[in-house]
Phi, psi and omega in degrees: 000125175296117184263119140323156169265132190318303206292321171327275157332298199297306170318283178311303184331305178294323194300328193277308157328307169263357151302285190311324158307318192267343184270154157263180194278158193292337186288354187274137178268162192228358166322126183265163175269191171286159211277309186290334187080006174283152184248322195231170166249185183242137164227124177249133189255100180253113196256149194231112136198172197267136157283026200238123162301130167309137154270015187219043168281112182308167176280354183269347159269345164323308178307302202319300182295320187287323186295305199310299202075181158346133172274133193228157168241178166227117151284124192293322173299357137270026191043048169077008013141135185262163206206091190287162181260122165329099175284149180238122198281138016225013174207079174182132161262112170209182183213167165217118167285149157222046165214043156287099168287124191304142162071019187226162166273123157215140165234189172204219183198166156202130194249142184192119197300336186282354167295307181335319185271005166240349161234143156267041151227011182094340163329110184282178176206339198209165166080052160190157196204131184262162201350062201025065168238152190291130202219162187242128186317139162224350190225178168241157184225140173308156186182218163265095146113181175292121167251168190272145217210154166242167215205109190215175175232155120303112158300152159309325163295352190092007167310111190257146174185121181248000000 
């Protein structure tokens, strides 16, 4: 009977065991994820406006106001999708998404008949802050026609920026 060397084998065996470990598979991404490995945040969407219709809506806004309906936003990761916003009376709207996807430019629009007399769709521009931050028309969104929009990327913490 022939004797082996102990060290030898064993020595490849393992070697080839934490090689196969350490390479991934061709089907595997080596691409990193967020730091958390979160793919979407939680964002509270707030609008500053009264939840009471104006009563000093000039009458060329009118149409406008009855179309807008309810304040609502469209978000592009819903595929602009309408999505009412909570009122909390007596000057404030809001919603909190928690499937905003990190690390991406996504916008949105938020419409509110009391608007009407500065967009004729209702289109908001101002007064609205994603986790509170103050944020600036920067985008346009579908709608009828290009409407005015807001534009932000999210961290996984919830880290807002647009």
């Amino acid at each position: 009977m022939q004797k082996r060397p102990v060290g030898g084998m064993c020595a490849r065996v393992v070697a080839v065991l934490l090689l196969s470990l350490a390479v991934p598979g061709c089907d595997e991404s080596t691409t990193p994820s967020s730091p958390t490995g979160a793919t979407t945040a939680t964002v509270r969407l707030v609008y500053a406006g009264s939840t009471v219709r104006r009563s000093d809506l000039p009458a060329s806004a009118l149409a406008c106001a009855e179309g807008a309906g309810a304040t609502h936003t469209h978000p592009s990761w819903r595929a602009y999708a309408t999505v009412p916003l909570q009122p909390v009376p007596p000057d404030r709207y809001e919603i909190t998404f928690t499937d905003v996807p990190v690390n991406t430019r996504v916008s949105f629009r938020v419409n509110d008949q009391n608007s009407c007399d500065e967009n004729p769709t209702g289109a908001v521009t101002r007064n609205v802050f994603a986790n509170d931050v103050r944020l600036i028309q920067n985008t346009t969104t579908p709608g009828n026609g290009d409407e005015p929009g807001f534009a932000i990327s999210v961290a996984p913490n919830g880290a807002v920026t647009q």
